[in-house]
C-alpha positions in Angstrom: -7.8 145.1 37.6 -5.1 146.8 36.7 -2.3 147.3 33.3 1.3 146.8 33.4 3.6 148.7 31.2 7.5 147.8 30.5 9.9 149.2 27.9 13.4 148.4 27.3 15.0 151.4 25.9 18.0 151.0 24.5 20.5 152.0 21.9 19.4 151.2 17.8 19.0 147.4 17.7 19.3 145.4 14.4 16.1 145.6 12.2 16.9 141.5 11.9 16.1 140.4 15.1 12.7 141.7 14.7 9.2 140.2 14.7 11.6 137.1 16.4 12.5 139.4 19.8 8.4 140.2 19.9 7.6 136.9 19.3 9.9 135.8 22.3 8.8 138.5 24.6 5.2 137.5 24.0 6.0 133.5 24.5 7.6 133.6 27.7 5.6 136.3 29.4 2.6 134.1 29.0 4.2 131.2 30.5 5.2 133.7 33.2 1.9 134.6 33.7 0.8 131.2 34.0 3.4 130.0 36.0 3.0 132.6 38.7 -0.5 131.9 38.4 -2.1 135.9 37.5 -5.1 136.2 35.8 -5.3 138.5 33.1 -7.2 140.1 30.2 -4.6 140.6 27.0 -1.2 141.3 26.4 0.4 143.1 23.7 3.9 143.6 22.5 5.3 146.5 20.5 8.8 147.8 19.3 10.7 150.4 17.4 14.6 150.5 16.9 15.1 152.1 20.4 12.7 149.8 22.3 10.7 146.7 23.0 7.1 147.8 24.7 5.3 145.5 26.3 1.5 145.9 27.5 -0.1 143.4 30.3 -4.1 144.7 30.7 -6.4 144.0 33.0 -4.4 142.1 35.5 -5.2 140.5 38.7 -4.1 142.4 41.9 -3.0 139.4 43.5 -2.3 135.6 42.5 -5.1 132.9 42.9 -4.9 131.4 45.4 -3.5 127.8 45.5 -4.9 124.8 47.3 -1.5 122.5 48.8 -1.9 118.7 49.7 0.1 117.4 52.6 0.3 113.8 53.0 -0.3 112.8 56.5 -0.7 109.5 58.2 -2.8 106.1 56.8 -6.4 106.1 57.5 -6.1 103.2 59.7 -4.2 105.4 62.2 -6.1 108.4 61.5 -9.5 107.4 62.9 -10.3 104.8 65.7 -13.2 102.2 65.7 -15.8 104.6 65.9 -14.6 107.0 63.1 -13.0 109.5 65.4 -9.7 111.3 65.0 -6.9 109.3 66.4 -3.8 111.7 68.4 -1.8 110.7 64.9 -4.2 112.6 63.1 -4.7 115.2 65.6 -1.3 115.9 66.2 -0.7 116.0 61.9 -3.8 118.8 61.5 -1.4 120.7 64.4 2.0 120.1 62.8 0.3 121.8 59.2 -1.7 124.7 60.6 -4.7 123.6 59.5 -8.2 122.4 60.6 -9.8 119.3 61.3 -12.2 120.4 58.1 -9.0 120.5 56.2 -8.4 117.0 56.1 -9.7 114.5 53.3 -8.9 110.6 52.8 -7.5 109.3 49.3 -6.7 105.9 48.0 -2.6 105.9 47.2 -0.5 103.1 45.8 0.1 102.1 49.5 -3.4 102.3 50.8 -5.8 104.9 51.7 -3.8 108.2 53.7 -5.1 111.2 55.6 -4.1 114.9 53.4 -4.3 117.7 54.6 -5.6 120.5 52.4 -3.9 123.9 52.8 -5.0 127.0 51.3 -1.9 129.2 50.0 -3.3 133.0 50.0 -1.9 134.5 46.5 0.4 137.2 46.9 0.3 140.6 45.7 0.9 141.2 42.1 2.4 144.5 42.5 5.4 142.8 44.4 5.7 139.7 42.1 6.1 142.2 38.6 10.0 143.1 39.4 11.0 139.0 39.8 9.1 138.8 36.5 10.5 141.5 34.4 13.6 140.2 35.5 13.4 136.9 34.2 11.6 137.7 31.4 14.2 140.1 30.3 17.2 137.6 31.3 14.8 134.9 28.8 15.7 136.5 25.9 18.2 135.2 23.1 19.7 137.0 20.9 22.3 136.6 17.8 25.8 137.9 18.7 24.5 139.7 22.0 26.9 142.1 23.6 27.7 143.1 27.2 29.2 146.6 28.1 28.9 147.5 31.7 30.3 146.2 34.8 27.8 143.2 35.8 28.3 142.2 32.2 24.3 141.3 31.5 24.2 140.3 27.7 21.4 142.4 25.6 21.2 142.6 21.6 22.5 146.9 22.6 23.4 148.2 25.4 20.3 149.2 27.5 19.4 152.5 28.4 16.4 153.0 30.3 13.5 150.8 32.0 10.1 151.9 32.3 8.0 149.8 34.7 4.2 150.5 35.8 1.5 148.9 37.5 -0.9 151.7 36.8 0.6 154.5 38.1 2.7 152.9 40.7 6.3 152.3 39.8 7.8 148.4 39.8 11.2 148.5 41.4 14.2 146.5 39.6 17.5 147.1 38.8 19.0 145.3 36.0 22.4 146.0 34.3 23.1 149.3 36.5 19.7 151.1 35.5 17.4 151.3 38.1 13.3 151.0 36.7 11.5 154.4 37.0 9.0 156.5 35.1 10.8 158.2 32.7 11.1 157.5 28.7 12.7 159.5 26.2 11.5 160.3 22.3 12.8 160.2 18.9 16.5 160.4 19.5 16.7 163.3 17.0 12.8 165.2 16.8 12.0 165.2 20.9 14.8 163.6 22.4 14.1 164.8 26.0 13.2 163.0 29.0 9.5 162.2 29.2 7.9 162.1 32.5 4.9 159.3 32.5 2.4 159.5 35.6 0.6 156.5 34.4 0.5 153.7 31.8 -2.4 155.4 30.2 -0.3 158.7 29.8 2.5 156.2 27.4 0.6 156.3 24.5 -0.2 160.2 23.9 3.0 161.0 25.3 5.1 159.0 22.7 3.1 159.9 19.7 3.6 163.5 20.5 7.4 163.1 20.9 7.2 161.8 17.1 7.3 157.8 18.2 4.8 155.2 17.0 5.5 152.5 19.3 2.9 150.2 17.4 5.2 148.9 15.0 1.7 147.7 13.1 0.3 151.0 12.7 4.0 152.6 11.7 4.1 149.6 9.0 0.6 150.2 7.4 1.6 154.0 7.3 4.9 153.5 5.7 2.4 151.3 2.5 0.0 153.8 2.6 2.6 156.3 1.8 5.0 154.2 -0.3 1.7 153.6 -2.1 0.9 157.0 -2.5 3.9 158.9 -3.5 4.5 155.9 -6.4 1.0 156.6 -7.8 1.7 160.0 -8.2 4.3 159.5 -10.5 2.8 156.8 -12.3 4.8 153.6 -11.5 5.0 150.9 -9.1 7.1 149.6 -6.0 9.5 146.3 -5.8 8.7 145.9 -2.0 8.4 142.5 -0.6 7.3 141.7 3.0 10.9 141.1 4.1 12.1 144.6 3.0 8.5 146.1 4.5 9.4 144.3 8.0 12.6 145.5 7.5 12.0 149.1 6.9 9.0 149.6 9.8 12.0 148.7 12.1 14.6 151.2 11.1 12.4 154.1 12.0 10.2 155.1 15.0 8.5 158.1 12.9 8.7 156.9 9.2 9.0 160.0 6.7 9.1 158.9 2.7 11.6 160.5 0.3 11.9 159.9 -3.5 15.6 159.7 -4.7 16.7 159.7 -7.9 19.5 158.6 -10.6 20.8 158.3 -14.2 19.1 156.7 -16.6 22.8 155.8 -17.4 22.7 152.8 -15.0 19.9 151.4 -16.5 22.3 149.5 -18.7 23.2 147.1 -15.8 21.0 144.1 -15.5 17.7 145.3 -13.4 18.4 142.7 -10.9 21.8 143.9 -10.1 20.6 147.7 -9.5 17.6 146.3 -7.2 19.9 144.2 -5.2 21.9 146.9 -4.2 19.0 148.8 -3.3 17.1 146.4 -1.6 20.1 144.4 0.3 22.8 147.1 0.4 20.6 150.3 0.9 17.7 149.2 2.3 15.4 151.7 -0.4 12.1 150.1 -2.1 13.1 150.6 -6.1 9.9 151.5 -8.5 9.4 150.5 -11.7 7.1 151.2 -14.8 3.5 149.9 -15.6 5.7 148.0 -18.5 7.6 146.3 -15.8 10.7 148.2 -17.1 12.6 149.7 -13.6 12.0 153.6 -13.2 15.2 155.8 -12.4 14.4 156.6 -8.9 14.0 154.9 -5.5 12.1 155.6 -2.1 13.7 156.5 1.1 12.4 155.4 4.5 14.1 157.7 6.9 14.0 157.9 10.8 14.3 162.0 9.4 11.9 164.4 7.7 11.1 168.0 8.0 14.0 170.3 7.3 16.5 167.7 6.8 14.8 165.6 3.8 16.3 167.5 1.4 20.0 166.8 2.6 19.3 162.6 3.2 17.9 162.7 -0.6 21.0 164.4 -2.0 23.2 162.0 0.3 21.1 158.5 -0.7 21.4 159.8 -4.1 25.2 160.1 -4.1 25.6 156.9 -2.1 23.9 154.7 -4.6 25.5 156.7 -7.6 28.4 155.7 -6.2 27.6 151.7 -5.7 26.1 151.4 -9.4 29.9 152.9 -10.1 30.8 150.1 -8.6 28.6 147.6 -10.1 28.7 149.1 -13.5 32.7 148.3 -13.4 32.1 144.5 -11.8 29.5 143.8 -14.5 31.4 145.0 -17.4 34.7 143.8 -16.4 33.1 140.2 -15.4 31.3 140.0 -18.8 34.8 140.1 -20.6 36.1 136.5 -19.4 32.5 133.8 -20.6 31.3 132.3 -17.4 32.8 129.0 -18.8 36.6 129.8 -19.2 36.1 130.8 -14.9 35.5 126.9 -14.0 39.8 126.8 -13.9 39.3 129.7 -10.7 37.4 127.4 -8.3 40.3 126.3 -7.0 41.8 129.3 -6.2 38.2 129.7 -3.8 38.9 128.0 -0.1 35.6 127.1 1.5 35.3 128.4 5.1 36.5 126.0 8.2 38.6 123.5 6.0 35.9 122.1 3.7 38.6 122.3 0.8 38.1 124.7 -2.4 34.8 125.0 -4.6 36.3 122.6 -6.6 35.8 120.1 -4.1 32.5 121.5 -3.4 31.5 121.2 -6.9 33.2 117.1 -7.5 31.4 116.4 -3.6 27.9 118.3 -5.4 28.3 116.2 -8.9 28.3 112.7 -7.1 25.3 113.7 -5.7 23.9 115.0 -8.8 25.0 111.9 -10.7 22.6 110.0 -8.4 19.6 111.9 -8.6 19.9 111.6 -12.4 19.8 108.1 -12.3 16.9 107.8 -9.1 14.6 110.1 -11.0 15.3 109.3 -14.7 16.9 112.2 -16.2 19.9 110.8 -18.3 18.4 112.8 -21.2 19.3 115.7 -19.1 22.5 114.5 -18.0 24.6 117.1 -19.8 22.8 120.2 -19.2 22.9 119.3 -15.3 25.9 118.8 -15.3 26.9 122.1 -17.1 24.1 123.9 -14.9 26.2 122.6 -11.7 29.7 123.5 -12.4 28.6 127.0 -14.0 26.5 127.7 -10.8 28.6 127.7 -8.2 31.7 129.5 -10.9 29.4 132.5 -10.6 30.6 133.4 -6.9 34.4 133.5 -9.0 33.3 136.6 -10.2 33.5 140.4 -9.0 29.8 141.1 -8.7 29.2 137.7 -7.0 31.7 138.4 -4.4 30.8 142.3 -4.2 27.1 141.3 -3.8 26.8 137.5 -2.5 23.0 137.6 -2.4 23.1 137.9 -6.2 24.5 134.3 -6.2 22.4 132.0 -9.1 21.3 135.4 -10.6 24.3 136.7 -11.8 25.6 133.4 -13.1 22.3 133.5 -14.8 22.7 136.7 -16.6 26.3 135.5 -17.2 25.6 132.4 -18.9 22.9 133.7 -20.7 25.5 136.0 -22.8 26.8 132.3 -23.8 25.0 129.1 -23.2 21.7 127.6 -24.2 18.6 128.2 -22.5 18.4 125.1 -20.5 21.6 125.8 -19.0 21.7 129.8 -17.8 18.0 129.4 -16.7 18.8 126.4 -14.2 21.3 128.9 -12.9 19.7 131.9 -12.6 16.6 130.5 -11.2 18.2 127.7 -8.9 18.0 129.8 -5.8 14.5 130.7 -5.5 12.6 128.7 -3.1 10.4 126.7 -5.3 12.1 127.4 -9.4 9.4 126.5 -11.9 12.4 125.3 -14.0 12.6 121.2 -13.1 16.7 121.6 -13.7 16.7 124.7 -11.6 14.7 122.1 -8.6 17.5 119.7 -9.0 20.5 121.7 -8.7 18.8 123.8 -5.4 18.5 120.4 -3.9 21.9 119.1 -4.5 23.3 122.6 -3.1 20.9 122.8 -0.2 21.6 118.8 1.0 25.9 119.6 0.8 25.2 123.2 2.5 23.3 121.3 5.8 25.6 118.4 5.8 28.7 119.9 5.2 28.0 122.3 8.0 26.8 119.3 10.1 30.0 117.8 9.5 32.2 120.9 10.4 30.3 121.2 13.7 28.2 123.9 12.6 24.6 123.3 13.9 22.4 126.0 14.4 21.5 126.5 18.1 19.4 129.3 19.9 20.0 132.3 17.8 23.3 131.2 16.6 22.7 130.5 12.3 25.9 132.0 10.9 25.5 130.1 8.0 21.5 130.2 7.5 20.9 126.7 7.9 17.4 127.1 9.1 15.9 128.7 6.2 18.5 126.7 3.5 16.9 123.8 5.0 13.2 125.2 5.3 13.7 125.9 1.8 14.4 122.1 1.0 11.9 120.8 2.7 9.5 123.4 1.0 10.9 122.3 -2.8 10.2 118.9 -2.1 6.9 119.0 -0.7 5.6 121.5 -3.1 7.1 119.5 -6.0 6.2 116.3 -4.5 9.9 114.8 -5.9 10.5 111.9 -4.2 13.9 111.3 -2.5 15.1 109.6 0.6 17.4 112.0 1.8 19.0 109.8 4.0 20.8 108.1 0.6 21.7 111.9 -0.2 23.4 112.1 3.6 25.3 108.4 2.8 26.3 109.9 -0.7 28.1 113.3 1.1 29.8 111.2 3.6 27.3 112.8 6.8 28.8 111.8 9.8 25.4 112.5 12.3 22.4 111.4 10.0 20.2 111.3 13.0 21.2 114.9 13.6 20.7 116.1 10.6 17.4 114.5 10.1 15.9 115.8 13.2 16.8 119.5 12.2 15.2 118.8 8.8 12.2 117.2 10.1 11.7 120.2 12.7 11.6 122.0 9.5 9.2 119.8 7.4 6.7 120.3 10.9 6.6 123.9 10.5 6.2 123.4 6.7 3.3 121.3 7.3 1.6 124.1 10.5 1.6 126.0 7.8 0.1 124.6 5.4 -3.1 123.9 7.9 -2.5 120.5 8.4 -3.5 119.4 11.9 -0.6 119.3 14.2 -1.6 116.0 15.5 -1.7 114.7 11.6 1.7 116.1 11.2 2.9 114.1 14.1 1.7 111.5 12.6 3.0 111.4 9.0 6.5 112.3 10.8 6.2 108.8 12.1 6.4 107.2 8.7 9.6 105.1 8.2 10.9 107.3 5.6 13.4 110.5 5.0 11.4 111.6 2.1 9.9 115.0 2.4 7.5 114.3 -0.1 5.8 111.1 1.0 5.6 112.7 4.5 3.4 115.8 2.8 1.2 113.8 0.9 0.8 111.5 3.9 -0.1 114.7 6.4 -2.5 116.1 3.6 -4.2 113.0 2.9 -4.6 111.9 6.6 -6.3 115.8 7.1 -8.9 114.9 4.2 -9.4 111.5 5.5 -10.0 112.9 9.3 -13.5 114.9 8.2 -15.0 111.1 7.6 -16.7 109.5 9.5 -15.6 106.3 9.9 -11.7 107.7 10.5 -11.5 107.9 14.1 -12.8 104.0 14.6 -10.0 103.5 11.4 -7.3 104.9 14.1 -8.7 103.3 16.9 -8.4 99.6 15.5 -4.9 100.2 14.1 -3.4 101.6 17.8 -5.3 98.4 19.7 -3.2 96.8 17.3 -0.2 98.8 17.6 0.0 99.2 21.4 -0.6 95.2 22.1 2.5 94.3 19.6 5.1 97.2 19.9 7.2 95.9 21.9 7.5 92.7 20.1 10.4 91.9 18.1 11.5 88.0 16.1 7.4 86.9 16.4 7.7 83.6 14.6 5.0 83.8 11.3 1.9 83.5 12.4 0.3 80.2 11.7 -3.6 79.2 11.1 -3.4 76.2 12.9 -3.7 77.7 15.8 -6.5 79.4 15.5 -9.4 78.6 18.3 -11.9 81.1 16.9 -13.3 82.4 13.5 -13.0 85.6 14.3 -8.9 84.8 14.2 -9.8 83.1 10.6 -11.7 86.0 9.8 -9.1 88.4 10.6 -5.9 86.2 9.1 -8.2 86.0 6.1 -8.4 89.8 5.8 -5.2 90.3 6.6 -3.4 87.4 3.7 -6.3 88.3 1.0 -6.7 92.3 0.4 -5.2 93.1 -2.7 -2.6 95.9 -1.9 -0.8 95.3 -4.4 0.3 97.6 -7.6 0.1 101.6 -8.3 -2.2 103.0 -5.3 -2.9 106.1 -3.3 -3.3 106.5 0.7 -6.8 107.1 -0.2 -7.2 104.3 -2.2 -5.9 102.3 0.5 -7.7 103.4 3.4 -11.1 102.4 1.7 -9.6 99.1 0.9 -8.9 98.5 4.8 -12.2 99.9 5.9 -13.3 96.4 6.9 -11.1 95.9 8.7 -12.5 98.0 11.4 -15.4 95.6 12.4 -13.3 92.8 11.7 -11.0 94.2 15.0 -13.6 95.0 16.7 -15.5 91.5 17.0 -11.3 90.1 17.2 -11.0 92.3 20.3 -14.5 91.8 21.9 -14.6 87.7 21.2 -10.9 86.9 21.1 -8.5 86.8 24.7 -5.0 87.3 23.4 -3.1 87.2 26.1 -4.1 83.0 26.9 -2.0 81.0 28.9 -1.1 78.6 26.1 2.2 80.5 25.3 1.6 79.1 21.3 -1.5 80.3 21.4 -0.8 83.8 22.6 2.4 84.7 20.4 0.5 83.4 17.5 -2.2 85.8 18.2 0.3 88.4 18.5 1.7 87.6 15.9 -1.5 87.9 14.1 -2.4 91.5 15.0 1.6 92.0 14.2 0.7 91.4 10.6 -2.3 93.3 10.9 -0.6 96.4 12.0 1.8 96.9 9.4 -1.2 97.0 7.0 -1.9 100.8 8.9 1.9 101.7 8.8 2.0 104.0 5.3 -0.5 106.4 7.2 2.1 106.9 9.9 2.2 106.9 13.6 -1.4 106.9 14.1 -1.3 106.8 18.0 0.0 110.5 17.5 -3.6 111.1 15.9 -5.9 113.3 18.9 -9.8 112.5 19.1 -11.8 115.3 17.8 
């Protein structure tokens, strides 16, 4: 058994494309792996900004080996009277190589035939590696990849090195000019010589001491511990999400922390105006007070320490003195014109690839609005929706919205809190966080988030691979996310009709991609999820309660004979289309009386949950099962037949709110 080692070194790559690149790497080595058919123990993948690692242990020195049927001549011809082989047969065993031991009968579509059973002896791992390197490198997808030498190979940044170990034997390739070798290199600027590696085991101590932690999960827990620390010293505590933690671990290989400072000056800006330039623009973790009030200083995550910390504080601190400047001047320059005299400026805004002004935006966004009203009974709202709408999207008129887009919602927030009633500013400021507590805030993110995905569907926009310019995948994971945690509702194939979507079936299929992963998430059985997906329905919130309910109903005991008599019932009648209605005087049996009794007679009717329903079909189960075991439905007596099938028809859509239960597995 031995371990395989390969890094891609290259130049700085984008802190965005990570864990996605590791994920990748992971996914298709494994199916690598099993495709070439190599057994091994664990593999682990690992990057920093200069270089994905990747760690196969414990392989197999060679491939099992694989056992290859060869179709030879009938049995009939094979062996004479007496059981003997025939010259057909003979001459077969000769033509493959094999023996007369090799040879085994089966029973085919055509008859029984002679195979011949050849054994393939697995080849040598050690020559297989390069072939897979190489396609698993190739495999990978990246946004805007670039090229920039001669064979004009596509990376995320120019490669610069490949290491490649079995052990300590190297595994030849060439790929993009660079030839594979033993050699790595260190932190670009605290060891940045060559590194000579006589085996994989030598990778980790040699990195480490040439100030890189390749583990990007150890150099992530060291940059908390240390964020942690230095803010307890000083008594206050850090604004870090996951996002900018993730973010951070990948923009150093040796992470050293700095505290920066500034003016208590700024403090005058809104706090979520100086934290979005620190977060989004600056990529520093800002602290504030136990009173929740933010602190005048920052923390620095540099790829730097030692002698030059001193220098990168003074030179983040003048950077973001210099962008508060800046924001200082947006904010109070914006705050002079109310939010509400700005709604005249959305037509002087063009909307990228010909979708008109935001003015259109806005008109295209209020017919939409105007229906939800109505669908979910909110005419007493009417006016404050209304005002929330147009005053939402006027916020990306003004300087800060344009200077700092990701402040969108929250500076029209702050804006029309200076002016307008409660109701209104807190509908905007809250309207683009995933799930707003605010119900007005829910209904404008979802009549922004439907014309985003559609109007991009329209345009020809659709997301593919990597390719997201205009976020798509997460605008539309954030829908699905709204409506199934706030359980609103809505067919959102109306809301496609209503904004004029030319490829409904398109645009459904990417949202329901994104309602599945909604669902993984939430620890619903993927089999269940499959399920609910098969309702007849666009509405996100039908399908949750569905693929929650159908979980809680799969831990009793009677559920997997409950699915079992609804898909004998499916799979006999899916075919069928224009059955005529089924009709009782054609019944032979009273176990079709029984059934069309059932069937016309369970009271379905009025306010009821899944739940609710499933213990009201319960009998139905035995019911199906004497039906199937008594009853022949496929009779000669054509009447008799289609009325049968007609029967079980009926039956069937009895099971259809709990989905496509055919997707359901046996557990």
């Amino acid at each position: 058994m031995k371990t395989a080692l390969l890094e891609i070194g290259t130049e700085e790559l984008p802190a965005r494309i990570f864990p996605d690149v590791l994920d990748q790497i992971e996914r298709n080595i494994r199916g690598l792996i099993e495709r070439y058919s190599i057994q091994c123990q664990d593999i682990k993948v690992f990057g920093t900004p200069r270089r994905l690692v990747l760690f196969i242990y414990n392989m197999a020195l060679s491939q099992e080996d694989k056992i290859k049927k060869v179709k030879g001549p009938p049995k009939s011809v094979s062996l004479d009277n007496d059981g003997n082989p025939t010259k057909a047969l003979l001459g077969f065993v000769e033509r493959q190589g094999c023996r007369l031991e090799d040879i085994i009968f089966e029973k085919t579509q055509q008859g029984e035939y002679a195979f011949a059973q050849i054994r393939e002896k697995g080849k040598n791992v050690k020559d297989l590696l390069g072939d897979i390197f190489l396609e698993l490198i190739r495999s990978l997808d990246f946004p805007r990849p670039m090229y920039w030498e001669d064979t004009r190979f596509v990376f995320s940044r120019p490669i610069r090195w490949i290491v490649a170990l079995l052990d300590d034997e190297i595994i030849p390739f060439r790929l993009a000019g660079i030839d594979s070798n033993r050699y790595t290199y260190g932190h670009r600027f605290l060891s940045p010589e060559k590194i000579y590696l006589k085996d994989v085991q030598d990778y980790k101590e040699k990195l480490e001491d040439a100030y890189v932690i390749f583990d990007h999960n150890k150099r992530k827990g060291y940059i908390l511990d240390a964020i942690n620390r230095l803010s307890e010293d000083i008594g206050v505590q850090p604004v870090l999400t996951e996002e900018l933690l993730n973010e951070v671990t990948f923009l150093v290989e040796y992470p050293f922390i700095i505290l920066g400072g500034f003016s208590e000056y700024f403090l005058n800006i809104p706090s979520e105006v100086l934290t979005t330039v620190m977060v989004h623009h600056q990529r520093y973790i800002p602290l504030k007070r136990k009173n929740g009030v933010l602190y005048p200083g920052f923390i620095i995550v540099s790829n730097m320490g030692q002698d030059a910390i001193i220098n990168i504080k003074k030179g983040n601190e003048r950077v973001i003195t210099a962008r508060f400047d800046d924001a200082k001047f947006f904010y109070e320059r914006d705050t002079s014109i109310p939010l509400r005299e700005r709604i005249s400026d959305l037509s002087k805004i063009s909307l990228p690839d010909n979708r008109g002004t935001l003015k259109d935006k806005v008109e295209m966004m209020n017919t939409l609005l105007a229906y939800l009203i109505e669908r979910l009974s909110l005419s007493d709202r009417r006016k404050d929706l209304e005002d929330a709408l147009i005053l939402s999207e006027t916020d990306r008129t003004t300087e800060m919205a344009k200077e700092f887009p990701e402040l969108h919602g929250i500076i029209g927030g702050i804006y029309a809190r200076l002016s307008e009633k409660e109701t209104i500013w807190k509908a905007i400021y809250h309207h683009e966080e995933v799930n707003p507590d605010d119900f007005n805030a829910k209904v404008i993110a979802i009549v922004e988030r439907m014309y985003d995905i559609v109007s991009s569907f329209n345009g020809g926009y659709i997301p593919s691979g990597s390719q997201d310019p205009y976020g798509l995948r997460k605008e539309a994971y954030n829908l699905v996310y709204l409506l199934g945690e706030s359980g609103i509702d809505i067919e959102l194939s109306l809301l496609m009709d209503i904004l004029g979507a030319r490829n409904k079936k398109e645009i459904w299929t990417f949202i329901s991609q994104r309602v599945y992963n909604y669902l993984i998430e939430k620890g619903i059985r993927r089999d269940l999820v499959e399920s609910a997906l098969g309702l007849e329905t666009t509405s996100i919130s039908r399908i949750t309660n569905t693929a929650i309910v159908l979980q809680e109903l799969s831990y009793q005991d009677m559920f997997p004979q409950f699915v079992t008599a609804a898909v004998r019932c499916f799979r006999i009648t899916r075919d069928l289309t224009d059955l005529p209605v089924c009709d009782p005087g054609y019944f032979e049996t009273d176990d079709e009386r029984a059934l069309y009794d059932f069937v016309n007679r369970v009271n379905l009717d009025g306010e009821m949950s899944l739940k609710q329903r499933y213990e009201r079909l319960l009998p139905l189960v035995e019911i199906l099962e004497r039906f199937f075991k008594n009853v022949f439905v496929m009779v000669d007596d054509e009447k008799i037949k289609v009325n049968r099938l007609s029967l079980l028809k009926d039956t069937y859509r009895l099971f259809s709110p709990f989905g496509d239960l055919t997707k359901v597995e046996e557990k």
